[in-house]
N, C-alpha and C positions, 0 to 999 in steps of 0.2 A: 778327250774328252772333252775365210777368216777373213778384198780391196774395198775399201771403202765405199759402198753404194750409193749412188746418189737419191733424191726423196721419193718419188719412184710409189706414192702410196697410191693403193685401192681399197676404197675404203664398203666394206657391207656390215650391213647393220640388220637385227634380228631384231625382233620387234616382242615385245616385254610378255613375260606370258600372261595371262588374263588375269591369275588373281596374286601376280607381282608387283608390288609398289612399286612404279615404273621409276627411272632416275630422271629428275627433270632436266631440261633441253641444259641448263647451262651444266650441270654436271657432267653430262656427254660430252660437250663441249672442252672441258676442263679435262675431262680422260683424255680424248685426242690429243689435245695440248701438251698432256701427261707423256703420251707415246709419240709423240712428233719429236720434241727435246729430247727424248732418251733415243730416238734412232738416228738421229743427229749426232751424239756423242759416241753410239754405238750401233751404225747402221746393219743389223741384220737383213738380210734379203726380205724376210717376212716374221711380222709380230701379229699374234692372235690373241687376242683378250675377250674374258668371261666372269661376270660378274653377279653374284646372289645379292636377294635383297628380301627379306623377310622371309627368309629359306623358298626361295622361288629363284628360277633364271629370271636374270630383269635385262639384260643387257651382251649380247657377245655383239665383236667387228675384228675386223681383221685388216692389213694393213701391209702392200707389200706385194711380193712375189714369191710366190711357192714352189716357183723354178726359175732360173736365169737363163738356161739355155734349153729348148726356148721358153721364151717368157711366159710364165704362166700367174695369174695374179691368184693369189689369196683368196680366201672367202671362209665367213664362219664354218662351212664345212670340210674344209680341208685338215686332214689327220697329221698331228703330229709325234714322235715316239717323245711318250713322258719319263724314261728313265725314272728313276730311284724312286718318283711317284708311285710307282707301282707296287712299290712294297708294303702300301697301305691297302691293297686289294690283296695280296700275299694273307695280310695277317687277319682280313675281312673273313676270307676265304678257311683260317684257320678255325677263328669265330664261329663260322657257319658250323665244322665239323666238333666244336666243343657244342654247340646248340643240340646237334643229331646226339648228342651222348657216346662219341666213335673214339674222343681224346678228352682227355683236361690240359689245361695250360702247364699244371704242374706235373706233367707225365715228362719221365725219363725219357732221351731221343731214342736209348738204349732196347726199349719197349717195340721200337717201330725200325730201329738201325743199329743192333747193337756191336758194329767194328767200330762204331768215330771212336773218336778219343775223348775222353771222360764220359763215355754215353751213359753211364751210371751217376754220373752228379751233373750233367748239362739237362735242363729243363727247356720245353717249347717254351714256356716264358722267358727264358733266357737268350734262345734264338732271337724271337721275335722284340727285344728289347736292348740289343744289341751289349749284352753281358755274356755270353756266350765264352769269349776265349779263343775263337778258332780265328785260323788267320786269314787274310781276306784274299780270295781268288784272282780278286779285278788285278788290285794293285799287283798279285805275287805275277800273274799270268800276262797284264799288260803288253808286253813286249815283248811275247815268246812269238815264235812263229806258230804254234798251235792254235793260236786262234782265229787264222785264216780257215780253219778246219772244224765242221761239225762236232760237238761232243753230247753224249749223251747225259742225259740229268744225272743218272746213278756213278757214270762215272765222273764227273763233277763235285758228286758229294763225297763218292769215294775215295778222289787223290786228296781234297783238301781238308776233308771232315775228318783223316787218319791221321793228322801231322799234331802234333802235340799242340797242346793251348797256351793261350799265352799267359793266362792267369787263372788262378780259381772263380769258379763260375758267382755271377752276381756280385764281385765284388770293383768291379772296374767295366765304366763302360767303355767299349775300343769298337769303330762303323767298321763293320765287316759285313762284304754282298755275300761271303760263305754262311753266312745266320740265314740267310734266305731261301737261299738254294735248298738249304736243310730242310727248313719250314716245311717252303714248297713240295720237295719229292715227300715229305709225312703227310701231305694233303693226297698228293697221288695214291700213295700206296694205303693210307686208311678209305678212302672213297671210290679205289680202283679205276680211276678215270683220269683222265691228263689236268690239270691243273688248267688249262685255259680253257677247257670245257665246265668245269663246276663256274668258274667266273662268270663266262657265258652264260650260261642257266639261270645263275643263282643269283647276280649282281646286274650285270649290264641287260639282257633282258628286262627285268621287273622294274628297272629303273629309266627304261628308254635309249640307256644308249648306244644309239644303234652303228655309233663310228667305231666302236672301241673293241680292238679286235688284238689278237697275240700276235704281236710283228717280230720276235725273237730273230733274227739272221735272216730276214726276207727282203726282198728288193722292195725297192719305191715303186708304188702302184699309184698309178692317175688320177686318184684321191688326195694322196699323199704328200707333203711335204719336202720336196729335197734338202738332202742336209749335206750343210755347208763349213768346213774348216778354212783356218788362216795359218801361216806360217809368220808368224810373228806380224808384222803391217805388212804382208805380200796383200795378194788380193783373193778374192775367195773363191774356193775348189771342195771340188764334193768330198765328200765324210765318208772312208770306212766304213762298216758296218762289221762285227765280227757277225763267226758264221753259227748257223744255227746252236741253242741248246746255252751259249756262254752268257745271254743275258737272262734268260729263264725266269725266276720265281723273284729275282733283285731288280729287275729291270725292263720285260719284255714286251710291256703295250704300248701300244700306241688308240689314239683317240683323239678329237677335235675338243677344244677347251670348255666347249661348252659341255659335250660328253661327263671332262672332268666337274664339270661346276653344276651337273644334274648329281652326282657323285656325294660334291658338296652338301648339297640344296638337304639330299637323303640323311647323312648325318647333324648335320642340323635340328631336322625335324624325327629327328630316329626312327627312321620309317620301314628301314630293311631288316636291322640284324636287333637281337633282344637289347633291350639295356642295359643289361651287365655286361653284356658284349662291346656295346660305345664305351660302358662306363673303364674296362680294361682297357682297350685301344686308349685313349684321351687321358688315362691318368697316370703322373708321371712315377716312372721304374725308383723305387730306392734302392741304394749300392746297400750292402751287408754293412758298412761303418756308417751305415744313417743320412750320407749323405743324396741330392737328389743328381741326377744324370740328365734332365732337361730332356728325355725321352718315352714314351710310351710305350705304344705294341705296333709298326710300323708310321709311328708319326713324331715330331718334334714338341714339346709343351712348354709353352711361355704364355705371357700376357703381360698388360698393361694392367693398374687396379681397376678391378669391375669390368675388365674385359679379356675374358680369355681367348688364346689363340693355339690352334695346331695347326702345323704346316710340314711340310717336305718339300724340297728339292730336287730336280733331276739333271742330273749331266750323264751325256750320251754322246756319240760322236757325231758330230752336226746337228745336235739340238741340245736345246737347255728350257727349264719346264720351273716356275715356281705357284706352287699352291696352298693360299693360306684360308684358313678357316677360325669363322670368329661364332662359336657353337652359341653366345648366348645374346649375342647381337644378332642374329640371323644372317651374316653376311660373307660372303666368301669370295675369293679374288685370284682368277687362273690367267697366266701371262706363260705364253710358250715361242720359242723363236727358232727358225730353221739353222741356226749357227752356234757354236764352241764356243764364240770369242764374244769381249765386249762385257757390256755390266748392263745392258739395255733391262733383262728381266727384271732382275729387284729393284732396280731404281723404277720401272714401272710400276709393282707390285707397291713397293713402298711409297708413291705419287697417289694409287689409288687409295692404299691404304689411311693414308693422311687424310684424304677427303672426303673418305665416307665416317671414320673414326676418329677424331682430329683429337688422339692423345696418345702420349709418347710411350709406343711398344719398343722394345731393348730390337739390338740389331739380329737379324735370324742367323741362328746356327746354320754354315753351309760347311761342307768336305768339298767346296769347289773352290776355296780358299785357304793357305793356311792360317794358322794363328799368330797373332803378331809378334815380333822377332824380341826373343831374349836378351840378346848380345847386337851387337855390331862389330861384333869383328869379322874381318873378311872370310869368302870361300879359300877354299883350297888352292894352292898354284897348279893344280888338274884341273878343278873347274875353270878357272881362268883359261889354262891354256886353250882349252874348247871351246866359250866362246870367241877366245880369238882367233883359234882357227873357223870358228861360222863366219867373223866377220869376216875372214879373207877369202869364204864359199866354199871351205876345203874341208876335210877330216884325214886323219889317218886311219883307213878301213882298215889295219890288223888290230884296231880295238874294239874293231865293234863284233856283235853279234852278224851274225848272217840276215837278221832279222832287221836289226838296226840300219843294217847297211843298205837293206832293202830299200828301206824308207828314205832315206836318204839322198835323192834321186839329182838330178843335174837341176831339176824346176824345184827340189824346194832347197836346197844347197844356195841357188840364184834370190832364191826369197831371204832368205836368212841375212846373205852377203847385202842385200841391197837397203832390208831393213834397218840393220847394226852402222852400214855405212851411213845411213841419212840422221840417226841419231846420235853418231858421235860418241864421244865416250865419257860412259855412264857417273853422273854425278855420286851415283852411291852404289856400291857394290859390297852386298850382305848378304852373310850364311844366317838362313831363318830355322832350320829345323836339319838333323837327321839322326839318321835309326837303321835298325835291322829288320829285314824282313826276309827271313827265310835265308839261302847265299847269300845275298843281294844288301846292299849297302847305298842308304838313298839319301841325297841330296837335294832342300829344297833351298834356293837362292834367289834373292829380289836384287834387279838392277833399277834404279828411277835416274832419271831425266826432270828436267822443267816439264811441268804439264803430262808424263808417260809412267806407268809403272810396268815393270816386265815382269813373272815369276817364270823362274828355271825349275827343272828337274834336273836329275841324272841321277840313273842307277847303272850304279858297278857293281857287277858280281867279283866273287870270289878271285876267279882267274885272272881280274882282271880287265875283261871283258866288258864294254859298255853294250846295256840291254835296250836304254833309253834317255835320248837326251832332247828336250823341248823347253821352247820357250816362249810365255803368252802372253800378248800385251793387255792389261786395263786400265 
């Protein structure tokens, strides 16, 4: 969820809409600037940015290539998949159906599903607040070989919504893409229609946008965006995509930034869904011991004083998506990039941010990073052995999954070996986090260098077995 591109921009420009406080030349100006430097430090093939300004679109351009081979440049209309973004049309979507009078937020899942596990004390505001308890799909299924392979929604909700919780509901928040998927099929089945059909209708219609369509497991179409991964500083190569049904109701649209930032513009001026409805989405979830969780009903809540912000973040495989919204400033800021790798999005996001709002909002909560390391004491002499067999290009395939080993391939074995060898050996070598999930036993680890920071995985199951081992530079 990678080679250095050289500047490579094209740059198109939208033109403000009429009754948008347009951003004046030198502020444009200063935006380029903003995304010129960040693709420079993290050249992605292609960066789209989209900008509100007195709950109006005032500003989209784009920058780049939207395909390398062959080249195809950029342009504000080009589609890109907004991963995790999309959990806020999810819980939009739920809004609507508590609007029809079909659910309450406080209705049992149990009402509309009653196998999951605790479906008598988990709440749709539980799902969509990520208090839930269930445990998360992405991360447990990551590395199975099943997700080469179609799944259907119900049975989605049904292998992971049956496994025990991890905690009693609302008292702990823990990001789980399983809260979603839940949501989602309660949308299905009280509305009797697919889920990307009510969004359709009820959302991107009335709102204009007309890029934003359900890409769940679908190929790259001539609109679209190709996405682009790295193996550590190899050079960049197209993105997976898993296959239909596994991003669903956590992850499955895709849309052009500006799409997103008509989105924005909408809650801003609360133009689509009731205001009790903004007012749940936007306010932030309290845990059962009082304290706050920094989360709503598919969005993030922070601010700076006297200026509130919601946002989310998307990581997908060959894209990353950041959108922040500033409900009482009128102003909103959508940065998306055809690549996994790199910090290009938020250091834009946060470049715009500074210079339309120039006061200091705390750093955004992302799951695309971990949290900063406890201890310093070293990984494991397993992890170690690994990367040092990456850095000699090699593995011993009777550890790994059939899956793993897939992956594994002779070009990206060559990417790893040649990355590891130009770097050297790593000034710091630290165990940041790990945990259980399900079998499976994971390992999160940061290697830096002068000037480099790496983060590793690895998850060992039970047997033994490695499911997944990766490493990313930023």
């Amino acid at each position: 969820m990678r080679n250095l591109l050289g500047p490579g921009l094209c740059f198109a420009l939208v033109a403000a809409t009429a009754t948008a406080a347009p951003l004046t030349p030198d502020q444009k100006t200063r935006i380029r600037a903003i995304v010129a430097e960040a693709r420079t430090k993290a050249p992605a093939p292609s960066t789209s940015v989209a900008v509100v300004v007195d709950g109006q679109l005032a500003y989209a351009e784009a920058f780049g290539l939207a395909d390398l081979d062959p080249a195809r440049p950029a342009t504000p209309e080009t589609r890109y998949d907004i991963g995790s973004v999309s959990k806020q049309f999810t819980a939009a979507a739920v809004m609507l159906m508590v609007q029809d009078g079909k659910l309450s937020l406080d209705d049992k899942v149990g009402r509309f599903l009653p196998k999951l596990a605790r479906a008598d004390k988990v709440t749709i505001r539980h799902l969509l607040s990520h208090t839930a308890g269930y445990r998360d799909y992405w991360s447990d299924a990551s590395g199975a070989e099943e997700m080469g392979a179609p799944i259907a929604h119900q049975t989605l909700v049904d292998r992971w919504g049956a496994q025990p919780t991890a905690f009693e509901p609302g008292s702990t928040w823990d990001y789980s893409n399983t809260n979603y998927a839940i949501a989602g099929r309660i949308v299905e089945i009280v509305s009797d229609r697919p889920l990307a059909e009510v969004l359709a209708e009820r959302v991107f219609q009335p709102l204009g946008m007309t890029g934003a369509i359900d890409s769940d497991g679908l190929p790259t179409g001539a609109r679209d965006a190709a996405r682009y991964t790295r193996n550590l500083l190899g050079p960049a190569r197209p993105a997976t995509n898993p296959a239909r049904g596994w991003a669903f109701a956590a992850g499955g649209l895709s849309m052009t930034a500006s799409d997103l930032a008509r989105w924005d513009a909408s809650l801003i001026r609360r133009s689509l869904l009731a205001p009790a409805s903004y007012d749940a989405m936007t306010r932030e979830t309290i845990l059962t011991d009082g304290k706050g969780s920094g989360y709503g009903l598919g969005l993030y809540v922070d601010g700076a004083p006297g200026h509130r912000r919601v946002y989310h973040n998307g990581f997908a495989p060959g894209v990353i998506t950041e959108n922040r919204i500033y409900p009482d400033d009128g102003v909103a800021v959508v940065v998306t990039v055809n690549a996994e790798f790199g910090m290009a999005v938020p250091d834009i996001a946060e470049g715009i941010e500074k210079l339309l709002l120039p006061v200091a909002f705390p750093k955004p909560a992302t799951f695309g990073e971990p949290d900063p390391p406890k201890t310093t004491r070293g990984p494991s002499p397993l992890i170690r052995a690994y990367v040092d067999q990456l850095r000699a290009g090699r593995l011993d395939r009777r550890r790994l999954t059939r899956q793993a080993s897939a992956y594994f391939t002779p070009e990206v074995l060559a990417d790893y070996r040649d990355s590891l060898s130009r770097l050297g050996p790593p000034k710091r070598f630290v165990m940041l986090r790990r945990e259980r999930m399900g079998d499976v036993d994971v390992s999160l680890f940061e290697l830096t260098w002068p000037g480099q920071r790496v983060l590793g995985i690895l998850r060992l199951r039970d047997d033994g077995k490695v499911t997944d081992l990766s490493l990313m530079a930023f």
